[in-house]
MARBA-17307 format. One record per residue (C-alpha): residue number from 1; x, y, z. Coordinates in Angstrom, 3 decimals. Layout:
% residues N
+------+----------+----------+----------+
! zake !        X !        Y !        Z !
+------+----------+----------+----------+
!  NUM !        X !        Y !        Z !
...
+------+----------+----------+----------+
//
This chain:
% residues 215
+------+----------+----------+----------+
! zake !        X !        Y !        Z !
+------+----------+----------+----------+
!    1 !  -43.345 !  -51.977 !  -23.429 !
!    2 !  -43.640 !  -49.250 !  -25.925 !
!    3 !  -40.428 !  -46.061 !  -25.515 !
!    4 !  -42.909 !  -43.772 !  -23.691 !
!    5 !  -44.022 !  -46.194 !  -21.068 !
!    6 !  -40.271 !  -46.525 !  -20.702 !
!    7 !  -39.336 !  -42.826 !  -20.910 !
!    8 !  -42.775 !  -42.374 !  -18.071 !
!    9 !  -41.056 !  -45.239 !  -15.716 !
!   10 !  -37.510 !  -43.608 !  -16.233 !
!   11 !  -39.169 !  -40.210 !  -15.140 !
!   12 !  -40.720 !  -41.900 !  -12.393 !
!   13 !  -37.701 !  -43.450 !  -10.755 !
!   14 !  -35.874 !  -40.510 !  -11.186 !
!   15 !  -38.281 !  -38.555 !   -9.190 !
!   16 !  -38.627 !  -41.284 !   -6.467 !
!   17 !  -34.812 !  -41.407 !   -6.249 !
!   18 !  -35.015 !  -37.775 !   -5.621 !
!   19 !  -38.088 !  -38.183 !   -3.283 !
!   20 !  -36.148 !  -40.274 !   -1.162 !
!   21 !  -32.960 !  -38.235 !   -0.893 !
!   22 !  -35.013 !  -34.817 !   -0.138 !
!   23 !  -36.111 !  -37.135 !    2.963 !
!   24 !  -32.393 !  -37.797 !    4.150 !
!   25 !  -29.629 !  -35.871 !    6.236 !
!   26 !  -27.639 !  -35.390 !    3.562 !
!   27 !  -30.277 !  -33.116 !    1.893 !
!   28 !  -31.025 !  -31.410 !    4.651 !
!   29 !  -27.541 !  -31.025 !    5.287 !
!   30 !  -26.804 !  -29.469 !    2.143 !
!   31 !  -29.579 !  -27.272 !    2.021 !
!   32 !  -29.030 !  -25.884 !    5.258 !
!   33 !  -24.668 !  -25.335 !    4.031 !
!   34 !  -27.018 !  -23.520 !    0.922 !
!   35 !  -28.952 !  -20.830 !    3.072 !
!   36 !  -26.295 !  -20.299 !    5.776 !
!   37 !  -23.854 !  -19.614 !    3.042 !
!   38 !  -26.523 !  -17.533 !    1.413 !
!   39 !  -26.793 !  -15.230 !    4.657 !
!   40 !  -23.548 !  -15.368 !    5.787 !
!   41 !  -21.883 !  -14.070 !    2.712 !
!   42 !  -24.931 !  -11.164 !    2.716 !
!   43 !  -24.275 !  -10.321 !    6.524 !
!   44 !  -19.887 !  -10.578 !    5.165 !
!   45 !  -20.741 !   -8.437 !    2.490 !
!   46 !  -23.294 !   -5.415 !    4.044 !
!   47 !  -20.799 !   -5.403 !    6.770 !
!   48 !  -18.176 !   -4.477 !    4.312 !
!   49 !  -20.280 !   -1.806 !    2.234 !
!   50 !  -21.049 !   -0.345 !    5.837 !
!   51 !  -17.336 !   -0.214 !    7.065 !
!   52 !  -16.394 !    1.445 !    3.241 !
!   53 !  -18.683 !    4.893 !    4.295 !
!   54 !  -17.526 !    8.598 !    4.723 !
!   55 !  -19.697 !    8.788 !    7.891 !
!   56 !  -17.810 !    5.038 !    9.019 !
!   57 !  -14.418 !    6.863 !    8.337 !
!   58 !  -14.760 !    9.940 !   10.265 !
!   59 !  -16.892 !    8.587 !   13.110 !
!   60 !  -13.634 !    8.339 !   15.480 !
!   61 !  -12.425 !   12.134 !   16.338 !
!   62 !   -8.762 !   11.545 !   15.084 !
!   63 !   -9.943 !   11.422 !   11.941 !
!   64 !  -12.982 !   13.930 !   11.863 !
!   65 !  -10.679 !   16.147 !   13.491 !
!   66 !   -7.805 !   15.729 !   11.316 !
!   67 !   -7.524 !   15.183 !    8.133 !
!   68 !  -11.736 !   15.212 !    7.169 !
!   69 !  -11.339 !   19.089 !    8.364 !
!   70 !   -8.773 !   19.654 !    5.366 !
!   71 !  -10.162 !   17.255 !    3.038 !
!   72 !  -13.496 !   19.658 !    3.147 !
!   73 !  -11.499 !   22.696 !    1.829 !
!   74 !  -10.137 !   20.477 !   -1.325 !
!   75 !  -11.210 !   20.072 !   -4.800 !
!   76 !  -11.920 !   16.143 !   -4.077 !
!   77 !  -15.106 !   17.197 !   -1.634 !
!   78 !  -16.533 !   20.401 !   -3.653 !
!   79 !  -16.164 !   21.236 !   -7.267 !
!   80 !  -18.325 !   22.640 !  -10.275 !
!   81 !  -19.046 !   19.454 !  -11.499 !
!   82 !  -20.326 !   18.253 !   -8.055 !
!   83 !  -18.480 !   14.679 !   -8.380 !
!   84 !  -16.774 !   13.958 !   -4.929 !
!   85 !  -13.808 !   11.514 !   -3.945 !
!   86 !  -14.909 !    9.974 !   -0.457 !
!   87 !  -12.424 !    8.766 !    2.346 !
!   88 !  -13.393 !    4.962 !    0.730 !
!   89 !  -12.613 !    6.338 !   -2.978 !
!   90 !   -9.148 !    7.090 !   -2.310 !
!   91 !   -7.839 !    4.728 !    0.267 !
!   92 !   -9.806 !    0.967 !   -0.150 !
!   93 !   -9.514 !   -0.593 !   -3.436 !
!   94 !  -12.548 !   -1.192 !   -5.357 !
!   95 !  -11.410 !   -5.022 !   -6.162 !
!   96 !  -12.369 !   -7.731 !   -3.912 !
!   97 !   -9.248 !   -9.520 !   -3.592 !
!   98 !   -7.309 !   -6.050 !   -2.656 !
!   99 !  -10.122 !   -4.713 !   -0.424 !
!  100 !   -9.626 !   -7.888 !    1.644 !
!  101 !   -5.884 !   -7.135 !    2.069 !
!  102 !   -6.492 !   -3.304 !    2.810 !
!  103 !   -9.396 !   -4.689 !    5.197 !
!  104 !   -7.260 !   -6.686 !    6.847 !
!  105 !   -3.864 !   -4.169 !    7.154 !
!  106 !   -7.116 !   -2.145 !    8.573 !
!  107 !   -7.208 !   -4.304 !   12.070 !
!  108 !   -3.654 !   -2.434 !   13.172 !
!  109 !   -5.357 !    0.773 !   12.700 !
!  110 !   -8.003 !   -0.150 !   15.239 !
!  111 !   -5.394 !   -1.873 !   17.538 !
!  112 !   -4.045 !    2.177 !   17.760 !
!  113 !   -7.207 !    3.846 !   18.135 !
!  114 !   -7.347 !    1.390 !   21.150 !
!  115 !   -4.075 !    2.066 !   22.309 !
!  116 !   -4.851 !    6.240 !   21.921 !
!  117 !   -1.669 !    6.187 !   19.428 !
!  118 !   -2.821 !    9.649 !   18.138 !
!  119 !   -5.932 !   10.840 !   19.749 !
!  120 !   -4.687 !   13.947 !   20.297 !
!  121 !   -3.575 !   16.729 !   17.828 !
!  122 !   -0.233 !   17.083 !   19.106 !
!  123 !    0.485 !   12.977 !   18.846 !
!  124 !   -1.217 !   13.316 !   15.519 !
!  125 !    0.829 !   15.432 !   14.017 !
!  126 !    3.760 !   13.989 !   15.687 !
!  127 !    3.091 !   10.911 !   13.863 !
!  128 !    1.800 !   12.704 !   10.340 !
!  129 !    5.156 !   12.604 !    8.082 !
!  130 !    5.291 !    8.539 !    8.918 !
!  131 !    1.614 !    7.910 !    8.284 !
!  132 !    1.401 !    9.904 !    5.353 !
!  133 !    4.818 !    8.101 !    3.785 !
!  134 !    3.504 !    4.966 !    4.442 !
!  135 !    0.302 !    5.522 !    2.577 !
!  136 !    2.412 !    7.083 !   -0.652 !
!  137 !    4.478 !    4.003 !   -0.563 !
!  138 !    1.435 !    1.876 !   -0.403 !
!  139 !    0.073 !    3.752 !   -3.504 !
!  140 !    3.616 !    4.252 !   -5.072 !
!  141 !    3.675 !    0.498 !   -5.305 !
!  142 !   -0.124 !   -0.550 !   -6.502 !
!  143 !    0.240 !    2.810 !   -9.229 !
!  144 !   -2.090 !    5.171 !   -6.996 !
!  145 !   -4.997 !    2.163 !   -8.126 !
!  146 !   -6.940 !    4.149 !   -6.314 !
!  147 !   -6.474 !    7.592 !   -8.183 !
!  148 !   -6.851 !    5.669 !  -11.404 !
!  149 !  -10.427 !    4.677 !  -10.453 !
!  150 !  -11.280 !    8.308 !  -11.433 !
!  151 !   -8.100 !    9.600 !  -13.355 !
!  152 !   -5.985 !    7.398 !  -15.635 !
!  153 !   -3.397 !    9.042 !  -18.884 !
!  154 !   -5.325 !    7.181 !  -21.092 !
!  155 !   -8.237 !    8.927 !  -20.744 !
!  156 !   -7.192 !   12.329 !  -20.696 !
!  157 !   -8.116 !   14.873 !  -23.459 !
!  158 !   -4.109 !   17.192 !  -23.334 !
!  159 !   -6.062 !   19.569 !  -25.123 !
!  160 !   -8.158 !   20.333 !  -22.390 !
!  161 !   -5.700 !   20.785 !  -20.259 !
!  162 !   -3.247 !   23.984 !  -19.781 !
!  163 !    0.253 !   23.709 !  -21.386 !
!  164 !    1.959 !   23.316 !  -18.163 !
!  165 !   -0.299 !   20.339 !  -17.114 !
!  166 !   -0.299 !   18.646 !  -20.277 !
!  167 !    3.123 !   18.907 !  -20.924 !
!  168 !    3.741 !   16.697 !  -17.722 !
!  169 !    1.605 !   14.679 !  -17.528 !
!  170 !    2.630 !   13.476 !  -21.043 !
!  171 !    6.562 !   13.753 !  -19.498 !
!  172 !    4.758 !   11.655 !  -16.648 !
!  173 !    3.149 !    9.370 !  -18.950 !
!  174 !    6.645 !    8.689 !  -21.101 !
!  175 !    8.587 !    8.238 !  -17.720 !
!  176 !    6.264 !    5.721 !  -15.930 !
!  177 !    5.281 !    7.737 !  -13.289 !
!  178 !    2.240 !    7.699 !  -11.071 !
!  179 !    0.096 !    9.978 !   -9.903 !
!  180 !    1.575 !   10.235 !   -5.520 !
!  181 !    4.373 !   11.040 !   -7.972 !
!  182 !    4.321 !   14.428 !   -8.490 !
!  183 !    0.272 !   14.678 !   -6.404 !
!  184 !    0.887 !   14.744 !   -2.778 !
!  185 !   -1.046 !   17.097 !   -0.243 !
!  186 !   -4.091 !   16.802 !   -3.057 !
!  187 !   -6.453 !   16.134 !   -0.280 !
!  188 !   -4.798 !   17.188 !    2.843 !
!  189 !   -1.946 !   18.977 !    4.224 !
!  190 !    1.526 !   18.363 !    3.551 !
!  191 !    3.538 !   17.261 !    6.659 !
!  192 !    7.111 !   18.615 !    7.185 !
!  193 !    9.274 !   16.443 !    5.735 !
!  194 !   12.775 !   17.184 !    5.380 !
!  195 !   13.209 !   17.272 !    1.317 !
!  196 !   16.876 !   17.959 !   -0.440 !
!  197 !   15.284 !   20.619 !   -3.234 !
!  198 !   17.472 !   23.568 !   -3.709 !
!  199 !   18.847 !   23.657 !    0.016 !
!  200 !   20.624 !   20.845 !    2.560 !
!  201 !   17.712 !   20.927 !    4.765 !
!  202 !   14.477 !   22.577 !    2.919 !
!  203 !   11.244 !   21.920 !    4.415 !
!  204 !    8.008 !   21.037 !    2.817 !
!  205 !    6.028 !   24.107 !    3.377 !
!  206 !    2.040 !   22.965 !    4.176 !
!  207 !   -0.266 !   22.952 !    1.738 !
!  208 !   -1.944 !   26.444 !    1.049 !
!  209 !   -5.656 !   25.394 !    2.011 !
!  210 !   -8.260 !   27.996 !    2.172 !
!  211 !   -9.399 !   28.252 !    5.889 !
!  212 !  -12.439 !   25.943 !    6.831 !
!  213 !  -15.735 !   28.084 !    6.624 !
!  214 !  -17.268 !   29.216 !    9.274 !
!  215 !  -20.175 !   27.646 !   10.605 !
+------+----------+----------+----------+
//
């Protein structure tokens, strides 16, 4: 037998073998695993990209009545160069493995909206100074990831900027500091928070937001 009748007979069995195991429950096992996982992970994944939407974020009052009304009146949702910071952009992380976490730390926020924790302004901003210090801390500690998706030292051009802003955020840069640093109330208002600046008991005054317009 010449080398291509063997290499033809070779081919042959090969296919046959394969033939024969396309036919079994294994196969069919493993090709069904194969598609499920397919649509599964594309029904995990558009579920995901729907939860991660402005319109998602403010579809419960507390927060469309909140904090989206200040939000509106900031830089982050209307400026000259028309590129906006959504809910998403500033408080889920991009990354997979951190959106997961965030995602998860997520299900006690829907355990309060059940409970009606703050669905009311008054038990809203009852509870404002310890929501908003948990969220710096949670930036504090990942090094405001989240601000650095648009923002990061690196990138920024000092002579751009005025004297007073480049001047510290080079100080800031030197120092290790991050951006909740020295950037809270960016995006809404400032709770009152008792703060030791200048006086025993000094309160954070709110942030100076133009008034919403009027519709």
């Amino acid at each position: 037998m010449s080398d291509t009748d063997r290499s033809e007979t070779k081919n042959l069995s090969l296919w046959k073998r394969l033939n024969l195991f396309v036919r079994t429950g294994a196969f069919l096992l493993l090709a069904g695993g194969f598609v499920g996982g397919i649509l599964f992970w594309g029904g995990f994944n558009t579920a995901m990209e729907w939860t991660n939407r402005e319109d998602f974020c403010i579809s419960c009052h507390e927060m469309r009545d909140n904090v989206y009304v200040e939000y509106r009146n900031t830089i982050h949702y209307q400026n000259r160069t028309g590129v906006r910071a959504t809910c998403p952009d500033c408080h889920v992380p991009k990354e997979w493995g951190y959106k997961m976490i965030r995602k998860i730390q997520a299900s006690n926020e829907v355990l309060h909206k059940i409970l009606g924790t703050i669905d009311t302004p008054e038990k809203f901003n009852a509870k404002r100074a310890e929501l908003a210090q948990h969220e710096w801390d949670r930036m504090k500690k990942n090094d405001s990831r989240e601000c650095r998706n648009c923002h990061n030292f690196s990138h920024m051009d000092y002579a751009e900027q005025n004297k007073r802003s480049a001047a510290t955020h080079q100080e800031a840069f030197n120092q290790g500091k991050t951006c909740i640093d020295c950037h809270k109330g960016i995006a809404h208002t400032l709770p009152e928070i008792e703060q030791h600046i200048g006086a025993p008991k000094a309160h954070a005054a709110k942030s100076s937001l133009p008034p919403e317009p009027a519709k």
